[in-house]
BABATI-310482 format. One line per field, with one value per residue (C-alpha): residue in one letter; x, y, z; residue number from 1; chain. Coordinates in steps of 0.001 Angstrom, whole numbers, padded with zeros to 6 digits. Layout:
BEGIN
vopa: [a, ...] .
px: [X, ...] .
py: [Y, ...] .
pz: [Z, ...] .
bami: [NUM, ...] .
kero: [A, ...] .
This chain:
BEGIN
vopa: [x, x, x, x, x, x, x, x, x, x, x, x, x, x, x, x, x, x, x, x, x, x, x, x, x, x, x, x, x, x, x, x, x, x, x, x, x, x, x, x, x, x, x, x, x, x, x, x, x, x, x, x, x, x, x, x, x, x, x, x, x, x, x, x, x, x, x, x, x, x, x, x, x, x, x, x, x, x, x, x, x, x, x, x, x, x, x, x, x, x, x, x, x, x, x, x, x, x, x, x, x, x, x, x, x, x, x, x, x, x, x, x, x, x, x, x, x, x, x, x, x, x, x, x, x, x, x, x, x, x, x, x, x, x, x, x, x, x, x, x, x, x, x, x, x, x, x, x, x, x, x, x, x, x, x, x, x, x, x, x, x, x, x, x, x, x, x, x, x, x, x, x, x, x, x, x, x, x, x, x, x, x, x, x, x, x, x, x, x, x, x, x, x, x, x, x, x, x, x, x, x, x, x, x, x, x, x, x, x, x, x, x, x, x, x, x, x, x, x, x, x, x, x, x, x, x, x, x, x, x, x, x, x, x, x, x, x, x, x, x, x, x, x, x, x, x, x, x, x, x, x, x, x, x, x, x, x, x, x, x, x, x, x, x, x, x, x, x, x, x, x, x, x, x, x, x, x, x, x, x, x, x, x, x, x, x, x, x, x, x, x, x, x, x, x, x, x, x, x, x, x, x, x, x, x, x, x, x, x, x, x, x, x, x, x, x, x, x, x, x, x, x, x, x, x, x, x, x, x, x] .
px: [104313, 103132, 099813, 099335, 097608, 101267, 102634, 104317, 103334, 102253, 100019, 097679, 096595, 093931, 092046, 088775, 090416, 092600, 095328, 098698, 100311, 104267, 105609, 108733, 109967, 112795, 114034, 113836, 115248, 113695, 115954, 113809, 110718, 110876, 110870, 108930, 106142, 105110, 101858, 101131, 100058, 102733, 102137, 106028, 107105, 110753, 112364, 112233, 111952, 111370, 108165, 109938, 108570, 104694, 105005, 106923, 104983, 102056, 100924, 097360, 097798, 099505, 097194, 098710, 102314, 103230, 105881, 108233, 107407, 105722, 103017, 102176, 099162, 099884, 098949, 101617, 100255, 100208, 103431, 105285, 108529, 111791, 113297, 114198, 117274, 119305, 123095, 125226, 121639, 120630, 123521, 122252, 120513, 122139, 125915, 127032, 126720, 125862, 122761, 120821, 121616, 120664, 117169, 116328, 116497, 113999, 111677, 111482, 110310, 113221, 113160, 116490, 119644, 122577, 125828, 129662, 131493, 135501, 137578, 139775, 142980, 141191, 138699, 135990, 134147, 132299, 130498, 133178, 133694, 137336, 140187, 140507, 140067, 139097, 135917, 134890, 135299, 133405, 136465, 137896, 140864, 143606, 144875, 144245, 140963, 141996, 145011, 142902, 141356, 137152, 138105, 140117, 138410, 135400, 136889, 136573, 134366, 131576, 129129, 131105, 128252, 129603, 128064, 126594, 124755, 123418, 121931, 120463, 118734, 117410, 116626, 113768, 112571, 110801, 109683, 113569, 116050, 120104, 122380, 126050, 129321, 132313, 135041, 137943, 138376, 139106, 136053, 133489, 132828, 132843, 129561, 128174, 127972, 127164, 123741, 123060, 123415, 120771, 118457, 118458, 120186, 116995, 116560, 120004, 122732, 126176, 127927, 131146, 133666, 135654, 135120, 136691, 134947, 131348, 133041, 133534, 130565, 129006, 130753, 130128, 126602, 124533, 121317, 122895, 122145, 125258, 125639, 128676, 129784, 130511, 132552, 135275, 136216, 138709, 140058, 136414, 137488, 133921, 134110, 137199, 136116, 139332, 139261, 135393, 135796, 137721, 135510, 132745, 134004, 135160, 131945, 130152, 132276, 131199, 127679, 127778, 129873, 127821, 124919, 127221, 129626, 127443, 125800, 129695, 130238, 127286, 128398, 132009, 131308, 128250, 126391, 122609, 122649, 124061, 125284, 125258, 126570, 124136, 126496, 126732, 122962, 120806, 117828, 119265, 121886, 119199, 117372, 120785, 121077, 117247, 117081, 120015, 118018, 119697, 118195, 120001, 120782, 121829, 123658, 124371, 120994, 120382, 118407, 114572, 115238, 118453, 115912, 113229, 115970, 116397, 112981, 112383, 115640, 113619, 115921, 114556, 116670, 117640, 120362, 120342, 122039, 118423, 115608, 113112, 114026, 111243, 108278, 109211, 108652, 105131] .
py: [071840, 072534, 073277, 076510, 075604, 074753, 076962, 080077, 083711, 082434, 080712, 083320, 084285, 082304, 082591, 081450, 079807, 076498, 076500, 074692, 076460, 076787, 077804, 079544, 080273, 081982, 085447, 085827, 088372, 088999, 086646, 083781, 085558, 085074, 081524, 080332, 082141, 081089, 079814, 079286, 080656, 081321, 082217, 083715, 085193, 086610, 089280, 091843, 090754, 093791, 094471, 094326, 090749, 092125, 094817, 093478, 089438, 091076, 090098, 091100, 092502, 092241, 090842, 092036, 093804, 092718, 094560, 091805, 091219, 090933, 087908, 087849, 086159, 086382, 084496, 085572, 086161, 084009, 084838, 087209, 088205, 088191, 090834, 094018, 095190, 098263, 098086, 101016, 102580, 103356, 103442, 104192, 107318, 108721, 108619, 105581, 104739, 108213, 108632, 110144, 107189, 105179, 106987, 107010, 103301, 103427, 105579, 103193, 100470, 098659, 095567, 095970, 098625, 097134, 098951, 098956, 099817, 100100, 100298, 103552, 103000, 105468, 102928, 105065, 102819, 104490, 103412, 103052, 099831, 100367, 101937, 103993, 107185, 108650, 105627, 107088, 110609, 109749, 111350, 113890, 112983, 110009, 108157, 105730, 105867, 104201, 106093, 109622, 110850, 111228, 114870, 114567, 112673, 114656, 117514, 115781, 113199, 115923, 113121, 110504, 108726, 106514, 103758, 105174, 107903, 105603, 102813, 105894, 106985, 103627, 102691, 105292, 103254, 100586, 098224, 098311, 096110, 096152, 094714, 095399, 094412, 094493, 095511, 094037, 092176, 092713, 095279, 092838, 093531, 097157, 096632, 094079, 096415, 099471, 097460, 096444, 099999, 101079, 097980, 096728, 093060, 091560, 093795, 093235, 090925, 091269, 089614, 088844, 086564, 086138, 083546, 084128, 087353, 085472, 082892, 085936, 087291, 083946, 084334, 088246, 088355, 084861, 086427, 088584, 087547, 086225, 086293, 084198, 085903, 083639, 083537, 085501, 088263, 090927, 092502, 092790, 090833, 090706, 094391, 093882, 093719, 092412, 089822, 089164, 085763, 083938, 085330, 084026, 080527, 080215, 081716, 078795, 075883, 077210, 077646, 073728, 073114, 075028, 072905, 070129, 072655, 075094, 073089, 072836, 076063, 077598, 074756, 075642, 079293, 079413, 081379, 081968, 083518, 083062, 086033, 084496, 086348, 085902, 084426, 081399, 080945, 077823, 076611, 073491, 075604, 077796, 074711, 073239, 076716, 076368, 073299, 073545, 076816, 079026, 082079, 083208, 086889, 087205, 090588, 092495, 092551, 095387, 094827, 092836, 089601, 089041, 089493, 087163, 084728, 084940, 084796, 081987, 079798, 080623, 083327, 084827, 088177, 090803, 093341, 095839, 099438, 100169, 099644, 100887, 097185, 095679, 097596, 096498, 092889, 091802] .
pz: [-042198, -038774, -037162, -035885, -032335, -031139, -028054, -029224, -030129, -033696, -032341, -030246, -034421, -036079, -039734, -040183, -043663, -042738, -045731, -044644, -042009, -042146, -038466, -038583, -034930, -036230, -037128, -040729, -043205, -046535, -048605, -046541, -046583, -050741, -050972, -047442, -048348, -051822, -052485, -048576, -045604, -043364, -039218, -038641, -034886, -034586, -032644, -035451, -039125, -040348, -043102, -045877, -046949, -046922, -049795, -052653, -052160, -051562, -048498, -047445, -044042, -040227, -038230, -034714, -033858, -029962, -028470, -028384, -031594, -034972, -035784, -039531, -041107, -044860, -048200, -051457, -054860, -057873, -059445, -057021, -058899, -056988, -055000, -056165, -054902, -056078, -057239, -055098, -054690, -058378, -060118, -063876, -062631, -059923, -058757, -057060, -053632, -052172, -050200, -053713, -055203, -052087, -052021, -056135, -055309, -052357, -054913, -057622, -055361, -054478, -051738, -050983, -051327, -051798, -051464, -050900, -047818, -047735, -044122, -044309, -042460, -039519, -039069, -040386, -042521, -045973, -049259, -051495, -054373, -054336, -053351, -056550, -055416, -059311, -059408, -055989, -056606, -059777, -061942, -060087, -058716, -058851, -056035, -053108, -050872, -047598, -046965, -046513, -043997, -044591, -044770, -047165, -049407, -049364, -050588, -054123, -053364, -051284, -051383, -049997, -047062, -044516, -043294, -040782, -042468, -045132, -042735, -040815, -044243, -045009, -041416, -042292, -044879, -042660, -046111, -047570, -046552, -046869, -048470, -047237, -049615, -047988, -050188, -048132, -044826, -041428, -040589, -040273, -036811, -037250, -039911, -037770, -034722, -037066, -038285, -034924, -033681, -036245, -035630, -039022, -038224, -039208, -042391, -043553, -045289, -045674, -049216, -049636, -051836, -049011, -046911, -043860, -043664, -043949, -040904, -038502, -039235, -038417, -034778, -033738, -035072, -035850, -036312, -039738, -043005, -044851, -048704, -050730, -053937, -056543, -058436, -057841, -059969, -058173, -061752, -063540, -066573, -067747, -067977, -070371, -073583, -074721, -072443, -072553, -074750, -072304, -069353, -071227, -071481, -068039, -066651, -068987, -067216, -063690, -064871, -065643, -062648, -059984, -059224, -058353, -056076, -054890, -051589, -049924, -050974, -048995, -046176, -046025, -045741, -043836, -045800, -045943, -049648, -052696, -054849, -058172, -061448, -063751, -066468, -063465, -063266, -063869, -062469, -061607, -059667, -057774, -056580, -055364, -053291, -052134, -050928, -048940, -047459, -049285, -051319, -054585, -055636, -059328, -060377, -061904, -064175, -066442, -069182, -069657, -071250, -068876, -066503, -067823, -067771, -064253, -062997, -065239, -063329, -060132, -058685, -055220, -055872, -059023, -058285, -060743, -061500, -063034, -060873, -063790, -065667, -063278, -064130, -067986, -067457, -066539] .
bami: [1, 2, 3, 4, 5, 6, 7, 8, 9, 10, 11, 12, 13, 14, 15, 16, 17, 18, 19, 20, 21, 22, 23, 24, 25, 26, 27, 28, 29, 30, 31, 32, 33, 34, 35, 36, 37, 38, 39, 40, 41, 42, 43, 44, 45, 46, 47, 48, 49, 50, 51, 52, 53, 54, 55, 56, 57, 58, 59, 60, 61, 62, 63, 64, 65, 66, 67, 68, 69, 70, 71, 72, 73, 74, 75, 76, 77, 78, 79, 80, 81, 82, 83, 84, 85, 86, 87, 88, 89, 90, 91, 92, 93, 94, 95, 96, 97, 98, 99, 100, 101, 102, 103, 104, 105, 106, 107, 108, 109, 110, 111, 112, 113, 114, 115, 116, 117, 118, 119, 120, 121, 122, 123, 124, 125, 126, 127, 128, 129, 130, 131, 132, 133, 134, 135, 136, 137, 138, 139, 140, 141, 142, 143, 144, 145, 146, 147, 148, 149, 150, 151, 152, 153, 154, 155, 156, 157, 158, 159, 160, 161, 162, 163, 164, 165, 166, 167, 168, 169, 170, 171, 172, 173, 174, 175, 176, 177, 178, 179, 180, 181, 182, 183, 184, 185, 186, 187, 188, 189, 190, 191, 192, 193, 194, 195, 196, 197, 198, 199, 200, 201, 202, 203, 204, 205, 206, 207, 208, 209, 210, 211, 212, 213, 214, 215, 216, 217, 218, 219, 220, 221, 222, 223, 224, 225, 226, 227, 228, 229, 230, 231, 232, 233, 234, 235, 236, 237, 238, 239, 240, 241, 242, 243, 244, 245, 246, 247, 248, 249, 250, 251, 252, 253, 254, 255, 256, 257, 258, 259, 260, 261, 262, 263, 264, 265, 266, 267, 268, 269, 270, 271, 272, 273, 274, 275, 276, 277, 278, 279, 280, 281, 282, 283, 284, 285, 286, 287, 288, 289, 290, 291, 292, 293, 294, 295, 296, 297, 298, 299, 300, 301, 302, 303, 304, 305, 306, 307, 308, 309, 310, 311, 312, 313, 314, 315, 316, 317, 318, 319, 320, 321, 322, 323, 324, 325, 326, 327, 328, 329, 330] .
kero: [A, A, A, A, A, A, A, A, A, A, A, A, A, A, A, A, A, A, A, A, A, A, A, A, A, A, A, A, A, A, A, A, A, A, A, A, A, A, A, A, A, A, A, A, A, A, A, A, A, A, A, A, A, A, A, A, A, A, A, A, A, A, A, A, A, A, A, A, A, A, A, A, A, A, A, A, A, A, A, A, A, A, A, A, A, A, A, A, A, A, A, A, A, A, A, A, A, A, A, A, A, A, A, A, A, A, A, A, A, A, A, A, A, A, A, A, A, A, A, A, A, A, A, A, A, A, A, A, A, A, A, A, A, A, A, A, A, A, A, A, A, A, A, A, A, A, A, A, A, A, A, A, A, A, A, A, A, A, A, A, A, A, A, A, A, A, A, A, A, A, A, A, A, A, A, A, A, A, A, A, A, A, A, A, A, A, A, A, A, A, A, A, A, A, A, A, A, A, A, A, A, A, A, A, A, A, A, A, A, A, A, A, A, A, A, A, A, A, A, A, A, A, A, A, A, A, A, A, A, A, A, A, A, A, A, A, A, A, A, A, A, A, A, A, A, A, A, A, A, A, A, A, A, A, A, A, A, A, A, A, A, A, A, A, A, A, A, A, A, A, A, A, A, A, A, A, A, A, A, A, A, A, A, A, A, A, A, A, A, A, A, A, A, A, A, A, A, A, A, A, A, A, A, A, A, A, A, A, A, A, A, A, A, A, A, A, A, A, A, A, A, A, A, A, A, A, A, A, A, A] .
């Protein structure tokens, strides 16, 4: 804890209250904004953070918005829940990862929009899970993704965004922030310069399993957010119902394994966030994460007492395909 009469834009603000003062002189995204905040008053300058930490903490007010930059005086509620962040936009209600789906999510009060973006082999870069072309024309055709042409695939996939169209439509949304999943590697610097180009670095966070992808991001653009996806599951066995039991078992060994792996793994990979399953989360784990500086994300949460569970092991994130779950717990 800091005082706030120390040199530095923060400190041109002053409260006639004195609580403790933490002095960030750093940009920060809203997966720090969650846990920095709690129960204190915070005095926070950086380039552009963005404003989506004041609505869903409930932060009182912005005291004064310089041009070269932002200067919060805010106190947190009792109790603040995590973030809110959509999966592929909405993706119980509306069709996944198209801009309706994107903006459902910004309606029902969502912190953050998470989606997937895939590389075509044009370089065009769109919001796509995979490279099955029937999951992203949502069951009209069969085939590959990256091999066609954005033409092409819109012809049975008409709402097919890229990323460039959907960081436009939530650039608009000056309280929501983005979450980025690359699907693949080897574009990282195409999404990097795509979120700079649409002034959301400080809004946004890019997730991955893939490490090396999380290292170059580290090098082309320092200031992004950068989340590690853990564990790894390319085939979706937990989707699998045949093959549920023995997902189930080995997602309980790396649940008991995590707290004791999961500072090297944020080390090794440079990460800034953890994207935990939820079958992986403990509290003991999410404290690991936090008091290496990390914030955890648990997905994919769907249902109330899954999500009970998670606030309870301290979580500073929910992704979920339902955004409606969060007005259901109190």
């Amino acid at each position: 804890m800091q005082e706030d009469a120390e040199e530095g834009p923060a400190a041109d603000v002053g409260h006639p209250r004195c609580p403790p003062v933490l002095d960030l002189r750093v940009p920060l995204g809203p997966v720090e904004a969650v846990r920095t905040v709690d129960r204190v008053w915070v005095h926070r300058w950086s380039v552009r953070p963005g404003l989506l930490p004041l609505r869903r903490l409930g932060h009182d007010r912005i005291l004064d918005r310089p041009t070269v930059g932002y200067v919060f005086d805010v106190e947190s509620r009792a109790g603040a829940g995590p973030l809110r962040v959509g999966h592929k936009g909405a993706a119980a209600l509306e069709p996944e990862n198209t801009l309706r789906s994107l903006a459902r999510a910004v309606e029902l009060g969502c912190d953050v929009v998470e989606f997937d973006v895939l590389e075509l082999h044009d370089g065009t870069l769109v919001l796509a899970h995979s490279d099955d072309l029937f999951e992203v024309s949502h069951g009209a055709a069969r085939g590959r993704v990256r091999g066609k042409s954005l033409a092409a695939l819109r012809e049975v996939a008409p709402e097919l965004p890229t990323l460039d169209e959907a960081l436009e439509q939530i650039g608009r949304s000056e309280a929501v922030g983005v979450q980025v999943d690359l699907k693949g590697g080897g574009f990282e610097e195409g999404v990097a310069a795509a979120i700079r180009n649409h002034g959301l670095i400080h809004r946004s966070i890019v997730s991955t399993f893939h490490v090396p992808s999380l290292l170059r991001l580290a090098r082309v653009e320092p200031a992004l957010r950068r989340g590690l996806t853990y564990p790894v599951d390319r085939h979706e066995l937990s989707r699998r119902k045949v093959l549920l039991p023995a997902a189930i078992g080995v997602a309980a060994a790396l649940r008991r394994a995590l707290p004791h792996s999961i500072a090297g793994l944020l080390a090794r990979s440079r990460a800034s966030a953890a994207m935990l399953h939820y079958s992986v989360v403990s509290a003991s784990a999410v404290a690991r994460a936090q008091s290496h500086g990390a914030a955890v994300f648990a997905w994919t949460v769907d249902d109330e007492p899954l999500l009970e569970r998670m606030i309870a092991a301290g979580v500073d994130a929910v992704i979920t395909n339902d955004p409606r779950i969060f007005d259901r717990v109190g």
